[in-house]
C-alpha positions as CSV (number, residue, x, y, z in Angstrom):
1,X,93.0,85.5,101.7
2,X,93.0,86.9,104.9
3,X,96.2,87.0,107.3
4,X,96.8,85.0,110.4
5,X,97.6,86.5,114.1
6,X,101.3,84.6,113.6
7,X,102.1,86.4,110.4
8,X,100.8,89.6,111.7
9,X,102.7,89.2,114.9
10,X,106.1,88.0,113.1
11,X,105.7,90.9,110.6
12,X,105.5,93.4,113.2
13,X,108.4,91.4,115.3
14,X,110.8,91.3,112.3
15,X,110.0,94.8,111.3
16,X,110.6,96.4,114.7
17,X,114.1,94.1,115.6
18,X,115.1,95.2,111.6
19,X,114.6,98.8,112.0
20,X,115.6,99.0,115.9
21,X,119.3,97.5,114.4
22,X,118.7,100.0,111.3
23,X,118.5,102.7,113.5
24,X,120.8,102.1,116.1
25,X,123.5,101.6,113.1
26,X,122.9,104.8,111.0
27,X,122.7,107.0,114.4
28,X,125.2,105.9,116.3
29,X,123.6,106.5,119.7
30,X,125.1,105.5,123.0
31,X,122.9,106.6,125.4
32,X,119.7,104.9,127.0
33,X,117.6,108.1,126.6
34,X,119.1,107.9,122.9
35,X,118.7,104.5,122.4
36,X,115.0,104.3,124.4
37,X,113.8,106.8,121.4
38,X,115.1,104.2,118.6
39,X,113.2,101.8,119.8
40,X,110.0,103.2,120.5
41,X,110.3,104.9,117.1
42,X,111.1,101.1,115.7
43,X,108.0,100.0,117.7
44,X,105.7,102.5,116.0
45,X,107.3,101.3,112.8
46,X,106.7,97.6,113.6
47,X,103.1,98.0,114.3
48,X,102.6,100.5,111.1
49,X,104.0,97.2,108.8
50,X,101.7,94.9,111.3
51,X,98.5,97.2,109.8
52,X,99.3,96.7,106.7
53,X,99.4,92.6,106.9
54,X,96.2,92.7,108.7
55,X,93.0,91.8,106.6
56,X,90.8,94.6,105.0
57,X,86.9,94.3,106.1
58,X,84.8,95.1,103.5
59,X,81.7,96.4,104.1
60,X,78.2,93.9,103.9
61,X,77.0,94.0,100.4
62,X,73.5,95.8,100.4
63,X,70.5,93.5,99.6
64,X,69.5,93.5,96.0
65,X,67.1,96.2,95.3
66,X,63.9,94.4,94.8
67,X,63.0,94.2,90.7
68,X,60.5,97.2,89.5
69,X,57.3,95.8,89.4
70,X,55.4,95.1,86.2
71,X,53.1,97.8,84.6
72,X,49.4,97.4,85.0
73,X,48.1,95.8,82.1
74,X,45.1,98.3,80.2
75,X,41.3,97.5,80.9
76,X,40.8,98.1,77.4
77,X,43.6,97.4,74.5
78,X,44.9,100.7,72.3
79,X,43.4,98.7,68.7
80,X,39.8,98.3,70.0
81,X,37.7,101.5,70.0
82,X,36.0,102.8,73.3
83,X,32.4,102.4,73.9
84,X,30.4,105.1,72.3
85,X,33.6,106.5,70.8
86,X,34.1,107.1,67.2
């Protein structure tokens, strides 16, 4: 069953605040460049799990091959001799 927009969009949301707070906790930055980083690296994260949720298109099925036609049936059965034949 394929995924809605919200759940895709609330995946990525939770995934980005989770690992944003992960981040920031672990590294201990202070600084905006430091911190700016986190973040966009929690983004990247957040939209990697989003992918994930989203729904897998599979490709159109290919039209049944059409069935092999029928051999031609024999002028002239096997069991009954040929004109002129012996």
């Amino acid at each position: 069953m394929p995924q809605s927009l919200a759940a895709r969009v609330c995946t990525g949301s939770c995934t980005v605040v989770a690992t944003t707070l992960l981040l920031l906790a672990v590294s201990g930055a202070t600084g905006f460049p430091e911190i700016a980083l986190l973040v966009v690296l929690a983004v990247a994260v957040g939209a990697f799990a989003a992918t994930l949720v989203s729904p897998r298109r599979a490709a159109p099925a290919a039209p049944p091959a059409p069935a092999p036609a029928a051999p031609a049936a024999a002028s002239t059965p096997a069991s009954v001799p040929a004109p002129g034949g012996r």
